[in-house]
C-alpha positions, 0 to 999 in steps of 0.5 A, spaced: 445 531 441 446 537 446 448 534 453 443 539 456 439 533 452 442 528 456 440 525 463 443 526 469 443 520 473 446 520 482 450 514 484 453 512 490 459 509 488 463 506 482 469 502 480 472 504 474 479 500 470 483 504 465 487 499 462 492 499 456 500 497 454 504 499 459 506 505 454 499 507 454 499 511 459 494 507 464 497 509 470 498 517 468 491 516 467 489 514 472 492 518 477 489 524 474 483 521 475 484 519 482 487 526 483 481 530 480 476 525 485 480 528 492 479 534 490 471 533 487 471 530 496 470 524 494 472 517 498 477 513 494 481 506 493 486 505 488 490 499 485 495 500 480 495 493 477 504 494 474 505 488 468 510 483 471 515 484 464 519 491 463 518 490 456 512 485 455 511 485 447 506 491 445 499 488 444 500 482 448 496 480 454 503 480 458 504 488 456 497 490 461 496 496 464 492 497 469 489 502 474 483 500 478 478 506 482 472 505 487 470 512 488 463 515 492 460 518 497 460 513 503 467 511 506 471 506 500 475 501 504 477 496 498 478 498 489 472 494 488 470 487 487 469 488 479 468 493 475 462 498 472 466 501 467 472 499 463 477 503 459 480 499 454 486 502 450 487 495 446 484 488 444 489 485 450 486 490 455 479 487 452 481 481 454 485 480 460 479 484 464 472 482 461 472 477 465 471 481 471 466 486 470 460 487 473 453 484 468 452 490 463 458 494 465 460 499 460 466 498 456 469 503 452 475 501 447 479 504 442 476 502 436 482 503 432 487 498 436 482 492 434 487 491 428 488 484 425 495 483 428 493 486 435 487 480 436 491 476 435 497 478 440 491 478 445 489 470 442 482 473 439 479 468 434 475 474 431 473 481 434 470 482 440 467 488 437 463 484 431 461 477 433 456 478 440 461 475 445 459 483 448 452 482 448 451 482 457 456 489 456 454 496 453 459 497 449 463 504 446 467 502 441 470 510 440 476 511 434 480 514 440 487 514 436 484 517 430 480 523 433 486 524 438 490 525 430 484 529 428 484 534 434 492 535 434 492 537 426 496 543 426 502 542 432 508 541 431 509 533 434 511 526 430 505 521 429 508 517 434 507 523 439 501 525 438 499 518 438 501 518 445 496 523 447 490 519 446 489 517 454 488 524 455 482 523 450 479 517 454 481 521 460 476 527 457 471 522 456 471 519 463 471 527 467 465 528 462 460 521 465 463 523 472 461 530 472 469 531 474 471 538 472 478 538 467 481 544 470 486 541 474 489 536 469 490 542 464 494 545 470 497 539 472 499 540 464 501 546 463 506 544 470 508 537 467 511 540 460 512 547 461 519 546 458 516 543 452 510 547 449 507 543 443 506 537 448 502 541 454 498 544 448 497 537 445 495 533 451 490 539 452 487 539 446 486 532 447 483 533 454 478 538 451 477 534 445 476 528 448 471 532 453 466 535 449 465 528 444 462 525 450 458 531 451 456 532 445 455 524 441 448 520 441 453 514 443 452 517 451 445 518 453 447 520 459 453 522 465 453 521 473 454 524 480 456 522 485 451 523 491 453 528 495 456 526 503 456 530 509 464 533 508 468 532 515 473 539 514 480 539 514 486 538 509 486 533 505 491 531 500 491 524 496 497 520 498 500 513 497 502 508 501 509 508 499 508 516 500 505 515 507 511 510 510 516 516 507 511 522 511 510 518 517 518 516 518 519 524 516 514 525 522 517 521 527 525 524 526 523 531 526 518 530 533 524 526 535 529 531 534 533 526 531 536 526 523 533 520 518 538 516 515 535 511 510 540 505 507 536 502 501 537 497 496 531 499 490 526 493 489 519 493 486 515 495 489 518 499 496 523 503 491 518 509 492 520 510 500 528 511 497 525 516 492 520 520 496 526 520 501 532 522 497 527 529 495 526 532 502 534 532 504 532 539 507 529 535 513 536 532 516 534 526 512 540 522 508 538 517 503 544 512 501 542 507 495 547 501 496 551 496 492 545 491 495 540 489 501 546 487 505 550 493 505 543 497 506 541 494 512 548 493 515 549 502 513 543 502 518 545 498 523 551 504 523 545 509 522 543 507 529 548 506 533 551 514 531 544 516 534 540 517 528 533 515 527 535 509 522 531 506 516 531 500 511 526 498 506 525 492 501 522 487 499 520 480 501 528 477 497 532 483 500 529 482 507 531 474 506 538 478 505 538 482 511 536 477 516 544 477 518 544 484 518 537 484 523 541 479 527 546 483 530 540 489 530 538 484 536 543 483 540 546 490 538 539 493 541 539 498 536 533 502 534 531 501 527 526 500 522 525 495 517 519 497 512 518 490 508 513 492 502 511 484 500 510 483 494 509 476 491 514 470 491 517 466 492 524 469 489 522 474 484 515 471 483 510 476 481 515 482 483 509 488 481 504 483 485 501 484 492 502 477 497 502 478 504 507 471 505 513 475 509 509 475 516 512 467 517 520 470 515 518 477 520 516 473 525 522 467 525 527 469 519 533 469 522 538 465 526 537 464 533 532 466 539 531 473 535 525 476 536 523 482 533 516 486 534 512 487 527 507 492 525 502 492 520 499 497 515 492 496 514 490 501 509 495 506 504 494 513 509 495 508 515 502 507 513 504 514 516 500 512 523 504 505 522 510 508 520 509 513 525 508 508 531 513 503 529 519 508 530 516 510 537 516 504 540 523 502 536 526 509 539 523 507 547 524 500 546 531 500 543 529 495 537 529 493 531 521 493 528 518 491 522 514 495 518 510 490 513 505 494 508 504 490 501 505 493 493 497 494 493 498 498 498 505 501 496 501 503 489 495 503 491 492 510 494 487 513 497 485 521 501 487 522 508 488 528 511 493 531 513 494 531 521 496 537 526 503 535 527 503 539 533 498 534 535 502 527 533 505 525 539 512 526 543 517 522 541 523 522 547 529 520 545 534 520 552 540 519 550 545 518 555 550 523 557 552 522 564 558 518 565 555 517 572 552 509 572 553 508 565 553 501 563 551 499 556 546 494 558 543 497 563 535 497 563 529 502 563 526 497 568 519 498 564 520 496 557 527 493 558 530 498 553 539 498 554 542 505 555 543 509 548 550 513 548 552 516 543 559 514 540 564 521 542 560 522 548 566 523 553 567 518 558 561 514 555 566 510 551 563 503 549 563 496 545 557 493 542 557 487 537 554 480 534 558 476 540 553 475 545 554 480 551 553 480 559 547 483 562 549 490 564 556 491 564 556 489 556 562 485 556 563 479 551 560 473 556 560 466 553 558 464 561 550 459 559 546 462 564 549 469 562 547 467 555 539 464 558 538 471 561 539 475 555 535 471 550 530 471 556 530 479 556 530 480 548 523 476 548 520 480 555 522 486 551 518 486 545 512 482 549 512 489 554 510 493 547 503 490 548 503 495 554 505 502 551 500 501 545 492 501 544 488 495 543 485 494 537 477 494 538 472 490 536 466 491 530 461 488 532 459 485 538 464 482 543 461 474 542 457 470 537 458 466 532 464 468 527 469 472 529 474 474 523 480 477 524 485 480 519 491 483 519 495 488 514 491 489 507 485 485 508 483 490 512 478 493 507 475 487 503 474 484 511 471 490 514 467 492 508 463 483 509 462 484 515 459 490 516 454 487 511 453 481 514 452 484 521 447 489 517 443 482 514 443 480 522 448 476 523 453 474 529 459 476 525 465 481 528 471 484 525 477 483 529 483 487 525 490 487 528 496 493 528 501 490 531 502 482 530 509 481 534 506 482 540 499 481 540 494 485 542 493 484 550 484 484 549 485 479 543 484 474 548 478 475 551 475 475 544 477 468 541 474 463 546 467 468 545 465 466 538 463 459 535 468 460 529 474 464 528 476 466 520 483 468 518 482 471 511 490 471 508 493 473 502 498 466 504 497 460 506 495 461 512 501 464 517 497 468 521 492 463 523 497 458 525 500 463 530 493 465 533 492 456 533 499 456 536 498 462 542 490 460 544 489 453 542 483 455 537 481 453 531 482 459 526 481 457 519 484 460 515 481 464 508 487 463 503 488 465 496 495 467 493 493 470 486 497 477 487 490 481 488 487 483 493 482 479 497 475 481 495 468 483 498 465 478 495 469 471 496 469 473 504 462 474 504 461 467 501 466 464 505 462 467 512 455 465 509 458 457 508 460 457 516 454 461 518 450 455 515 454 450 517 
């Protein structure tokens, strides 16, 4: 069968997973795929799904891989709740992911991998391809290793070698039911391995290969488009979160007229921030990879007080770690960014899972009456804007602030569009440079920021340190009254941000029955309910919070207007606690720690058991 005898079907929108060993290539895949989508315009969400092992046995339900797509026509908020379409490189993938798909979803194996020894890695009684246990999917069972061999007879590689192109089978299969066009990734190929021509030739040929079986098989009887959707102009590239955090931070030293200095610890999953910073030294930038998270923060806080636009990133162990360090950021006034990557705890937890239970320790996780703002991204190419915005306000207010993103939004990506940067907004950086009424702790009379001298500026010469200091004159001061004042103006200062940036809106009307408010990566899940629930008629609005520390200023005219207020969390219910604490209202809390993130389904049926009682 020709594929101009095959059906062609539109679709709005579909979740596929590519799943595998850790060494099957499932990332590489599916970033091909995601790639290959951008430049198809589609909307886009991904989660890569890491193996928590570094050397999980090959074949064992601890050694998957996982990279999951919703791409389409209409904005993509989420991943997907459960997959149409899954990708299974071996019986362990078979088995770790059935559970989740959608009834009737299409499942491609590698039949060759359904051997005896790899089904019983994956816990298999008997094969899944031949006792029925599949009868609700439709299920492709492909000899995708033996085809890949067939295709590369000829090329000068070892078994192994070309065994390891069989990903790019399976991906050739998967631009053909898509419609997606494989000429990118044969360029991507040819870039990647120029050094190394028998390995561009053979990932081609595997590519190809893999393309035209399903164009040509009686097993697929028919491919898909994506329906076609009104395309807002612009530049638009792919991007991470990790990436965006990186841009924005970039964005923000350049518009400032400062250099960026990053003083970092690696940690799954914010290693990547360091990465992407260390490759563009040629923007001011310094990179410096410390012996630990102590020293990481502590080289920031040097960064800041030499004048440069200062940033640390890690996770929620080294933040536990810094916290002594982000003490003397405090009291010092020192503008600095802190970019917590959450990740799945406590201690090493699930360290390539995604959680969002370090609110709790940036609000409160140090020692004293030691305030510092946070901000939340909400989706991977917000994390520039976030980033962006979070070393604003730490420039204008002289603090510390925390960026909190999480690993699925890390990892995850999605497209955006690449901004004018001649329309990002001024960032003034005045610096003090006349001796004439210079005292360290004199303050901006609006947002209580202390004076900024740089050290070696003539005549400005000064101290600054852990000891507590007198209010304007910054001498070491042990007087009570001194110390009450100072504490005072720390909390005031980070309250006076709610002044300087944008309330968020509300969607859905300002009252009714349910309010839902989210913060950080539930955004997309949240917003994607409610905005069903409100099509079905429902009395339901969607409050989502940027900056968490302060709280937005019109929250409070929102939370007495609703019946019931819903805080979906991937913790155990941090943030309803503090909103039940600052307005004295019954926010329940939607809580489930699993490591994913939360999905559509599971919070619409959470809101439809409150609406009917």
């Amino acid at each position: 069968m020709k594929s101009q005898n095959k059906k062609v079907e539109n679709i709005d929108r579909v979740v596929v997973l590519f799943a595998g060993d850790s060494g099957d290539g499932m990332q590489l895949t599916g970033s091909r795929f995601t790639e290959t989508s951008v430049i198809a315009g589609d909307d886009l969400s991904t989660l890569p799904d890491y193996p928590a092992e570094i050397r999980a046995p090959a074949g064992s339900l601890y050694g998957v891989s996982g990279f999951q797509i919703q791409f389409g026509k209409d904005p993509i908020f989420t991943p997907g709740d459960n997959p149409d379409v899954l990708v299974a490189m071996n019986p362990a993938a078979l088995k770790a992911n059935s559970k989740n798909l959608k009834l009737n979803a299409k499942i491609i194996v590698n039949q060759d991998a359904f051997t005896e020894k790899n089904l019983q890695l994956a816990h298999y009684d008997t094969n899944p391809l031949e006792d029925n246990s599949l009868d609700g999917f439709q299920l492709f069972a492909i000899p995708i290793t033996t085809l890949t061999r067939n295709a590369l007879e000829g090329i000068e590689l070892t078994q192994k070698e070309k065994d390891r192109c069989k990903n790019f089978f399976a991906l050739g299969i998967m631009f053909w039911m898509y419609s997606r066009s494989i000429e990118p990734t044969k360029e991507w190929i040819e870039k990647k391995f120029s050094k190394y021509h028998n390995l561009a030739e053979a990932n081609i040929k595997a590519l190809t290969a893999g393309y035209n079986f399903a164009d040509t098989t009686e097993i697929f009887t028919s491919h898909y488009v994506i329906s076609e959707k009104e395309k807002k102009k612009g530049n638009y590239r792919n991007i991470s979160g990790n990436e965006a955090v990186s841009l924005g931070l970039i964005s923000a030293a350049q518009k400032a007229g400062l250099g960026l200095f990053l003083g970092s610890y690696p940690i799954t999953p914010a290693s990547d921030i360091l990465h992407t910073l260390s490759k563009h030294k040629n923007f001011n930038i310094k990179t410096f990879q410390a012996e630990d998270e102590i020293a990481a923060a502590a080289s920031t806080i040097g960064a800041a007080f030499a004048g440069s636009l200062a940033v640390t990133s890690t996770s929620g162990p080294g933040l536990a770690l810094k916290s002594e360090a982000l003490g003397l950021a405090v009291i010092t006034e020192l503008p600095l960014i802190i970019v917590d990557v959450q990740r799945a705890g406590p201690s090493t937890g699930l360290p390539t899972k995604t959680e969002q239970a370090d609110l709790f320790q940036s609000m409160y996780g140090r020692s004293g009456e030691a305030p510092l703002p946070v901000i939340a991204a909400k989706s991977p190419s917000d994390a520039f804007d976030s980033a962006y915005e979070a070393a604003a306000i730490s420039l204008k207010f002289r603090t510390p602030v925390i960026l909190l993103s999480d690993g699925y939004l890390g990892n995850g990506s999605e497209p955006w569009e690449i901004p004018d940067v001649s329309k990002l907004p001024e960032i003034d950086v005045n610096f003090t440079v006349d001796k004439e009424g210079f005292a360290p702790y004199k303050r901006d009379p609006d947002t209580l920021a202390r004076m900024w001298a740089v050290p070696g500026t003539p005549g400005l010469e000064h101290r600054i340190g852990g000891l507590e200091r007198e209010d304007i004159t910054g001498e070491v001061s042990y007087d009570p009254d001194n110390h009450n004042k100072m504490v005072q103006l720390r909390a005031e200062k980070v309250q006076r941000i709610k002044n300087y940036v944008t309330d968020p809106q509300i969607f859905g009307e300002p009252s009714g029955d349910l309010l839902v408010v989210s913060w950080g990566s539930t955004f997309g899940a949240v917003h994607s309910a409610v905005e069903d629930l409100i099509d079905q008629g429902n009395k339901v609005s969607h409050y989502h919070l940027r900056w968490i520390n302060p709280l937005p200023k019109n929250l409070k005219d929102f939370i007495h207007n609703f019946e019931h207020i819903l805080v979906p969390e991937i913790n155990t219910g941090q943030l309803s606690r503090i909103m039940r604490s600052e307005y004295l209202g019954d926010a329940k809390g939607y809580n489930i720690v699993r490591g994913l993130p939360l999905q559509i389904n599971s919070i619409t049926e959470v809101i439809n058991n409150i609406l009917e009682g």
